[in-house]
N, C-alpha and C positions, 0 to 999 in steps of 0.2 A: 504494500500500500504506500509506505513512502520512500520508495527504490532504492532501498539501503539492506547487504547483504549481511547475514548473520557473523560472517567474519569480520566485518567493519566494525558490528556494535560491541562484538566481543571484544574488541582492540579496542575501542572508546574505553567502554567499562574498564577494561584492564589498566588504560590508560588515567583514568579519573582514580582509581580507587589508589594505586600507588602516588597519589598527589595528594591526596589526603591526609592531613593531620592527624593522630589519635592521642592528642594531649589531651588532657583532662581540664586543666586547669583554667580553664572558664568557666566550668562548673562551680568549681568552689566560688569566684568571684559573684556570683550572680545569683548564687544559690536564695536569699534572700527576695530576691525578684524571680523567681524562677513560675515562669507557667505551661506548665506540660500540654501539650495538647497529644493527644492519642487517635490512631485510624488504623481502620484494617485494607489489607488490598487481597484481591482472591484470584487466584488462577484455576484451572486445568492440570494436574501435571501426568501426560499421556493419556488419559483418557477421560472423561467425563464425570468418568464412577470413582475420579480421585481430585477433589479439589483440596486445596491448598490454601492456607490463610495467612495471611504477613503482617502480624500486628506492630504497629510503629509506636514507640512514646519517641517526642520531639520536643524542642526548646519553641517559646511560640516569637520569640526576639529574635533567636541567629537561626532558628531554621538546622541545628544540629540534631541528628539521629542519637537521641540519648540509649535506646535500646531498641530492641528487636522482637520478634520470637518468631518461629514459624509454626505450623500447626494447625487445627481445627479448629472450630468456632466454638467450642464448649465453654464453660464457666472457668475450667481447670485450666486453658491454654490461655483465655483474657486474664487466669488472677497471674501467670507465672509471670 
């Protein structure tokens, strides 16, 4: 759909991810203004009878991936 082959974005991604920072230490600074905002994003992965769920918690100022998880949409995978 936007003419861009699976090996390009794979080199993107690979590209961004090793540019990335993993200091922490903004967290600390902010920690007092800190507003999480949280969202899930859902795929397929190989076939339909397996969705996949990528819950995000984020900072709602710098826009940083505070944490992760991936998983299913139970109670158990939203409290981890």
């Amino acid at each position: 759909m936007l003419g861009i082959s699976i090996n390009w974005l794979q080199n993107y991604v690979n590209k961004f991810y090793r540019s990335i920072s993993f200091e922490t230490s903004s967290l600390a600074s902010c920690i007092n203004s800190l507003i999480l905002e949280c969202d899930e994003l859902w795929s397929f992965v190989c076939s339909k009878d397996n969705p996949v769920y990528l819950w995000l918690s984020l900072n709602r100022n710098t826009k940083e991936i505070l944490g992760f998880h991936l998983g299913d949409r139970t109670k158990k995978d939203a409290q981890d």
